[in-house]
Rosetta silent file (secondary structure, phi, psi, omega in degrees, C-alpha in Angstrom):
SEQUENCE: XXXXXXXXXXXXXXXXXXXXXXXXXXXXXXXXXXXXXXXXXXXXXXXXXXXXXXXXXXXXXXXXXXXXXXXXXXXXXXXXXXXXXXXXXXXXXXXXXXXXXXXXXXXXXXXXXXXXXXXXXXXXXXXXXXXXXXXXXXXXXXXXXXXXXXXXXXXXXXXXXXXXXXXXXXXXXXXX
SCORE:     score description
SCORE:     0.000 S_00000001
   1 L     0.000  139.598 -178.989   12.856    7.224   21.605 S_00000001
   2 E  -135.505  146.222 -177.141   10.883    5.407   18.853 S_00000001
   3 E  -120.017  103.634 -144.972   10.348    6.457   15.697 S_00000001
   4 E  -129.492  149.792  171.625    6.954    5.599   13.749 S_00000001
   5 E  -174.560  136.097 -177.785    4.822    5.847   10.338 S_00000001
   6 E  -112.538  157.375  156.880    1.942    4.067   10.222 S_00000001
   7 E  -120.393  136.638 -176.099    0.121    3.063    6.892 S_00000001
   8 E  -123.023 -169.108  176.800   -4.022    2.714    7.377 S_00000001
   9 L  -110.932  -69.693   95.385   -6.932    2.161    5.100 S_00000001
  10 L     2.761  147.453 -178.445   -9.900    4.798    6.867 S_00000001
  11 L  -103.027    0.335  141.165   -9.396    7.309    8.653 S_00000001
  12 L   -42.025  117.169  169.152  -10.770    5.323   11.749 S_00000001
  13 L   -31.716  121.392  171.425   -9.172    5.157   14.739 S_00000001
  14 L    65.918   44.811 -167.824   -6.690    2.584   14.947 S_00000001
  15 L   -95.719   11.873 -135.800   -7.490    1.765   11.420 S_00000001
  16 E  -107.312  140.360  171.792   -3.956    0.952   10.837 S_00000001
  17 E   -90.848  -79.192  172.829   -2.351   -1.903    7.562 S_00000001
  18 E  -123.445  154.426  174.034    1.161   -1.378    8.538 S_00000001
  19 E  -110.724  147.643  147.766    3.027   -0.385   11.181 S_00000001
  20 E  -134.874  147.515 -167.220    7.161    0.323   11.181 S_00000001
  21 E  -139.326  157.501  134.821    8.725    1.266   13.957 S_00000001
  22 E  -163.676  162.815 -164.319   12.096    1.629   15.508 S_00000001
  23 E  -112.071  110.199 -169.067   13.892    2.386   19.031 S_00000001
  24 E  -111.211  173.677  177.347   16.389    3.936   19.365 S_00000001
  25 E  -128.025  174.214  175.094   18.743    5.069   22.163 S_00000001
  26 E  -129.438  153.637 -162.415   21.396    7.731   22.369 S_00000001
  27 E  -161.997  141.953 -175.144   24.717    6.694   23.181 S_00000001
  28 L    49.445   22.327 -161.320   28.009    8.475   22.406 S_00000001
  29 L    43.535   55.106 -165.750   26.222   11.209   21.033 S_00000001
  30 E  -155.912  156.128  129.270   24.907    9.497   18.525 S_00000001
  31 E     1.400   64.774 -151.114   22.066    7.346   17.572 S_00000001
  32 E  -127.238  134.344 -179.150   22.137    3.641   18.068 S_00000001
  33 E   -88.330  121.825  179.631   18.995    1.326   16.847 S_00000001
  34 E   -89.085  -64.013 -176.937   18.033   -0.941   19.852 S_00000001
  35 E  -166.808  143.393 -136.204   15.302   -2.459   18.278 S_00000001
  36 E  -101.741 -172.006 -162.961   12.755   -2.475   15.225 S_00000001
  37 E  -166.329   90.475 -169.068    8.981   -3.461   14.870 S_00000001
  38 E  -133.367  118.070  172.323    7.369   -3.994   11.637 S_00000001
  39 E  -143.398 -155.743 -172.772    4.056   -5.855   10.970 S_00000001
  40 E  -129.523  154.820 -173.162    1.104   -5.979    8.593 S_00000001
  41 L  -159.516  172.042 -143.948   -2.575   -6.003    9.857 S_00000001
  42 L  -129.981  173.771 -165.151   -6.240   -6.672    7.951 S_00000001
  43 L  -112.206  125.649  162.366   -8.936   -3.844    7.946 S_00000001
  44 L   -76.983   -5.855  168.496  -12.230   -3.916    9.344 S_00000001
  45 L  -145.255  176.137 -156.896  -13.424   -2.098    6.357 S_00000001
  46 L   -61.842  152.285  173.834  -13.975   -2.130    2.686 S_00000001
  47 L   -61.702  142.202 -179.536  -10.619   -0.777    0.864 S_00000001
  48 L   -86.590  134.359  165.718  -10.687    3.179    0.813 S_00000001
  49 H   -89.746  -32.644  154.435   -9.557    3.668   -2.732 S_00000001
  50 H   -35.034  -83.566  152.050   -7.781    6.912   -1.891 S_00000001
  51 H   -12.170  -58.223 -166.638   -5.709    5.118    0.675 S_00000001
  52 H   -54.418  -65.046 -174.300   -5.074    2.285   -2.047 S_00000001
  53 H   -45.352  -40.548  154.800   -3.730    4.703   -4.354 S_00000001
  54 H   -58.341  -54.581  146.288   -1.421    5.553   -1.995 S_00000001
  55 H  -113.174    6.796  149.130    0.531    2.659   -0.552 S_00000001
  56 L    60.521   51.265  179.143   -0.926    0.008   -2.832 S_00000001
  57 L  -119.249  101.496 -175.841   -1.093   -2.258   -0.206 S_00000001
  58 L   -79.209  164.787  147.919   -4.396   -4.791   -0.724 S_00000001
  59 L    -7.903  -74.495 -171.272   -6.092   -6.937    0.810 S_00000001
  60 L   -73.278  -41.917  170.593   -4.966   -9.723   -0.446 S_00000001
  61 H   -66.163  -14.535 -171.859   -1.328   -8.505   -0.562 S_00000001
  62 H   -92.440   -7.147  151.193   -1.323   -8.131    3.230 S_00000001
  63 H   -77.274  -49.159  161.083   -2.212  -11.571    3.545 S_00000001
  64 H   -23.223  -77.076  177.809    0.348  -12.657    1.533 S_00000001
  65 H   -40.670  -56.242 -164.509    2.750  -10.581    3.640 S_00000001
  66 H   -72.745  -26.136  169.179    1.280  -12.052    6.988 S_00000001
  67 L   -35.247  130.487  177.510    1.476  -16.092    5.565 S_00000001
  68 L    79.216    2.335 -169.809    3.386  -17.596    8.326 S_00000001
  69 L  -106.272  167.838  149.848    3.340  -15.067   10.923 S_00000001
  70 L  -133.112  105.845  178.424    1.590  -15.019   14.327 S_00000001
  71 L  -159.215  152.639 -163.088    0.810  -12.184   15.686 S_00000001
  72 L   -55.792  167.817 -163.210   -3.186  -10.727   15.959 S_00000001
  73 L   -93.366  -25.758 -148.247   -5.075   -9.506   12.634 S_00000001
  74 L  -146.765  107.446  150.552   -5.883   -6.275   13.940 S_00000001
  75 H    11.568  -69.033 -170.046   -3.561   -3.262   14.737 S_00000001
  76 H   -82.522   -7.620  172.189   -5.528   -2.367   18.330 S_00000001
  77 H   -84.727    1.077 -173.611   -5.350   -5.845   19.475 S_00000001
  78 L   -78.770  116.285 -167.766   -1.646   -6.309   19.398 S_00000001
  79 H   -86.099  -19.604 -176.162   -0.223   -6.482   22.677 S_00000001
  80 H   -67.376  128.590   46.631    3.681   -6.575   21.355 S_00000001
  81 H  -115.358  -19.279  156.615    3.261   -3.064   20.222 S_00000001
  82 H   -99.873   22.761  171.381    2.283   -1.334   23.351 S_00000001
  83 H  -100.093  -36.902 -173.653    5.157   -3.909   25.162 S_00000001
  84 H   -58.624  -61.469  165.627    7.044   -2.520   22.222 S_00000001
  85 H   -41.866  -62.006 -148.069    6.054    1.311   22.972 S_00000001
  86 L   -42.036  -76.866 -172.360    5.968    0.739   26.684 S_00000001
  87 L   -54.711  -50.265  179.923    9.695    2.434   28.340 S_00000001
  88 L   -51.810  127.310  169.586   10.176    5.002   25.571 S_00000001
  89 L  -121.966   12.987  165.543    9.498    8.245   26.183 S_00000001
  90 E  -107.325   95.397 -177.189    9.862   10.238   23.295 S_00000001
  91 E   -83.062  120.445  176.574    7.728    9.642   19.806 S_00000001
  92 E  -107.408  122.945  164.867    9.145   10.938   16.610 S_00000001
  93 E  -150.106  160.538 -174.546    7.096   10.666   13.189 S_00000001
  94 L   -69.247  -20.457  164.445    7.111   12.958   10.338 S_00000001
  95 L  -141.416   68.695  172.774    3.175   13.881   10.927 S_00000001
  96 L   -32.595   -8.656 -168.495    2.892   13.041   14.644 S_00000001
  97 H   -91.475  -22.624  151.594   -0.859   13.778   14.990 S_00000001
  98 H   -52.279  -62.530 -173.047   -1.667   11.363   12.505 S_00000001
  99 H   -90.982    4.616  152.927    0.225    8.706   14.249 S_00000001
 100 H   -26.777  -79.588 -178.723   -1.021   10.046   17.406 S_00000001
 101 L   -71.556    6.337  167.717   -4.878    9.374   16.583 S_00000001
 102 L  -107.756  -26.143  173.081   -4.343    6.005   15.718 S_00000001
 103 L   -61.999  -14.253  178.163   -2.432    5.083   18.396 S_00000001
 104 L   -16.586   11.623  151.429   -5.037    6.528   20.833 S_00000001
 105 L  -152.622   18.129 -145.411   -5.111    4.664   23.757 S_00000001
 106 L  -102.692  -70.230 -155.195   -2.518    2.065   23.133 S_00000001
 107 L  -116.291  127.024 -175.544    0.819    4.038   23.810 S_00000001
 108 L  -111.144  124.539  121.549    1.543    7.239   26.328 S_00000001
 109 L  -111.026  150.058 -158.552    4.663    9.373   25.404 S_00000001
 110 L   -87.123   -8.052 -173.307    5.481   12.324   27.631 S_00000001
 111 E  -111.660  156.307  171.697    7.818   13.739   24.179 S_00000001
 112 E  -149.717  133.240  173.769    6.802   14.159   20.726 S_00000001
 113 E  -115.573   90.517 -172.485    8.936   15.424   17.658 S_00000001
 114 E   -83.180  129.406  177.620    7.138   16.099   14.160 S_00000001
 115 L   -88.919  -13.667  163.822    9.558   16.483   11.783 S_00000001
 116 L   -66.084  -46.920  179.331    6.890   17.840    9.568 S_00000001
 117 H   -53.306  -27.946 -147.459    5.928   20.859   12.156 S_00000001
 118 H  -106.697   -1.812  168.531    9.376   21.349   13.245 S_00000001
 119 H  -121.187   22.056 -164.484   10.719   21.918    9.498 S_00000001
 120 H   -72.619  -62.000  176.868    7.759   23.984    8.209 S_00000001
 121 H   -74.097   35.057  131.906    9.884   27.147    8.500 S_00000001
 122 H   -54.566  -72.679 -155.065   12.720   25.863    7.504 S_00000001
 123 H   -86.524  -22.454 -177.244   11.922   24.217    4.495 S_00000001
 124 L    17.296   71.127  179.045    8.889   26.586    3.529 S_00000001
 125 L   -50.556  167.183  135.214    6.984   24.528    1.171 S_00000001
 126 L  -112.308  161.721 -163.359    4.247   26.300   -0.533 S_00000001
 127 L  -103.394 -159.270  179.387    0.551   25.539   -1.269 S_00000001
 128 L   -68.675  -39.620 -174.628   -1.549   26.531   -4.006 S_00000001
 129 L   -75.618  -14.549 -165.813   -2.522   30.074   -2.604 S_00000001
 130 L    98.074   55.174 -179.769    1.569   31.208   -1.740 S_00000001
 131 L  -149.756  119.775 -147.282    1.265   30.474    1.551 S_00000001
 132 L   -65.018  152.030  161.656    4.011   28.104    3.429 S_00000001
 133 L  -111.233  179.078  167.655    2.507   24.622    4.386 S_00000001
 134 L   -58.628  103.465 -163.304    3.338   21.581    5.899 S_00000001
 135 L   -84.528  162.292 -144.423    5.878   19.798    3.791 S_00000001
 136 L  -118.875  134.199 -171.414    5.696   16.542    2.856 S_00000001
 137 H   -26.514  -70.431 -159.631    8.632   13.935    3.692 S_00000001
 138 H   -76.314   -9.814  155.333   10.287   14.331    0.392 S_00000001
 139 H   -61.638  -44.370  172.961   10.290   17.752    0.409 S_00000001
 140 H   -68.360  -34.189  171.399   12.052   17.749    3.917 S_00000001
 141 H   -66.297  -48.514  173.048   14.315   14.914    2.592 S_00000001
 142 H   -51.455  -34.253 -177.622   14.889   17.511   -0.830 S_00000001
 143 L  -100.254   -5.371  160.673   15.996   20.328    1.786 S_00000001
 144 L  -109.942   74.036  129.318   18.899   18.091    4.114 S_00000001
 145 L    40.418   41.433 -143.360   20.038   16.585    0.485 S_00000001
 146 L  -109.520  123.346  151.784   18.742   13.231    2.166 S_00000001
 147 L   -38.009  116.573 -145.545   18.051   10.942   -0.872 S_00000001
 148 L  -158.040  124.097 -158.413   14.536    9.893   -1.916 S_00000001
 149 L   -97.891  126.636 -179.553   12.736    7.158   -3.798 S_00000001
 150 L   -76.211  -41.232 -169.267    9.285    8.450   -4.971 S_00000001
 151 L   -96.009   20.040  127.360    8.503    4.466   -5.623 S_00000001
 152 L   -83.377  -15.414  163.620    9.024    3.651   -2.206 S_00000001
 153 L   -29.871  152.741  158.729    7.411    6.225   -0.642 S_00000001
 154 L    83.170  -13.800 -169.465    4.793    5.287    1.503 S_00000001
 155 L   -79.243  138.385  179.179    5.974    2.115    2.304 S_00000001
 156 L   -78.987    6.092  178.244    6.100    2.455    6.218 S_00000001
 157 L  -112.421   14.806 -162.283    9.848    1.119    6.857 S_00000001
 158 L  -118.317  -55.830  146.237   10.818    3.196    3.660 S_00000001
 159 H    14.017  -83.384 -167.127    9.146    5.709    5.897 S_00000001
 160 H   -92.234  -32.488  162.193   10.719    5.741    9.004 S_00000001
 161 H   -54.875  -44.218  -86.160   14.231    5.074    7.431 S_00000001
 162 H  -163.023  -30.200  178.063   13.893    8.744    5.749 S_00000001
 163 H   -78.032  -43.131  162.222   12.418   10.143    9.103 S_00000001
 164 H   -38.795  -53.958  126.098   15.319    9.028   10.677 S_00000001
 165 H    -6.338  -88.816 -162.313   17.492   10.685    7.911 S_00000001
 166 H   -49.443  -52.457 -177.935   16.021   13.478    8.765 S_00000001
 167 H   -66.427  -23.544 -175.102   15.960   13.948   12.765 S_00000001
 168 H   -60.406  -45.568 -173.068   20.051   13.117   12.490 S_00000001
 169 H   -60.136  -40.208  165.573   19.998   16.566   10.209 S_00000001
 170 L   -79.546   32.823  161.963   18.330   18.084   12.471 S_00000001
 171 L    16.885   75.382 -176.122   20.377   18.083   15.243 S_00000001
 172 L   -53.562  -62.333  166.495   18.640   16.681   17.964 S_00000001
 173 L   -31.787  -34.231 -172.785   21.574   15.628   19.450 S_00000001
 174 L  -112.862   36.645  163.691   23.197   18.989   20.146 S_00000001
 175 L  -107.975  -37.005 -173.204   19.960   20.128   21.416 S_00000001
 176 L  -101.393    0.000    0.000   19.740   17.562   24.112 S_00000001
């Protein structure tokens, strides 16, 4: 099982600035993290200012971040992320469809968990009209009592800890 939130610039496929990941197994009927995946990755297009606004991660800072590493510039060329992906067969992310289309062709899982779809009626966020929507991480983190930093948000390992948080509440485990 892996666990994923991607942050991108575009809404192009495989368009993706960071990746965090992590893989877990279940053991004792519990959770145990086998092993994590985190990188940084350059853009093929001008910064989306939307996108910017959102994880505040530039250009420039993502070089920063990447000084000293080796691993490829660009999200679909990395082969350690589908070696990473490869045995796991179950993807969890809080808006799977999202990390779905960027992942297009790189990674096959036969399971998928959204913790946004699978907590809509649960948590039963509402839009502007009254009508429930798809809630948004910290709202699903606000409804398990899961603690949650608005000025980390977005970060993708801030991300995926807090998704994590979440599928334990939801009690996967006594499901499987």
């Amino acid at each position: 099982m892996i666990i994923l939130d991607f942050e991108t610039n575009t809404h192009n496929i495989g368009d993706v600035i960071e990746v965090a990941a992590v893989k877990l197994d279940i053991s004792n009927n519990s959770f145990e993290i086998v092993d994590k995946f985190h990188r940084y990755y350059l853009s093929r297009y001008p910064v989306n200012f939307y996108s910017y606004s959102v994880h505040r991660l530039t250009p420039e800072l993502i070089m920063d971040y990447r000084k000293d590493k080796n691993y490829p510039s660009y999200f679909n060329e990395d082969e350690d992320f589908k070696e990473f992906c490869y045995s796991a067969q179950t993807l969890v992310a809080h808006n799977i469809s999202f990390e779905l289309r960027h992942i297009d062709k790189l990674a096959k899982f036969q399971n998928h968990i959204c913790t946004m779809k699978e907590n809509k009626h649960l948590v039963k966020s509402l839009n502007s009209r009254g009508s429930i929507k798809n809630p948004s991480l910290d709202e699903v983190c606000e409804f398990y009592k899961i603690d949650f930093d608005e000025n980390s948000h977005h970060s993708a390992t801030y991300d995926v800890s807090k998704t994590f948080e979440v599928l334990k509440k939801m009690g996967v485990l006594e499901s499987n």
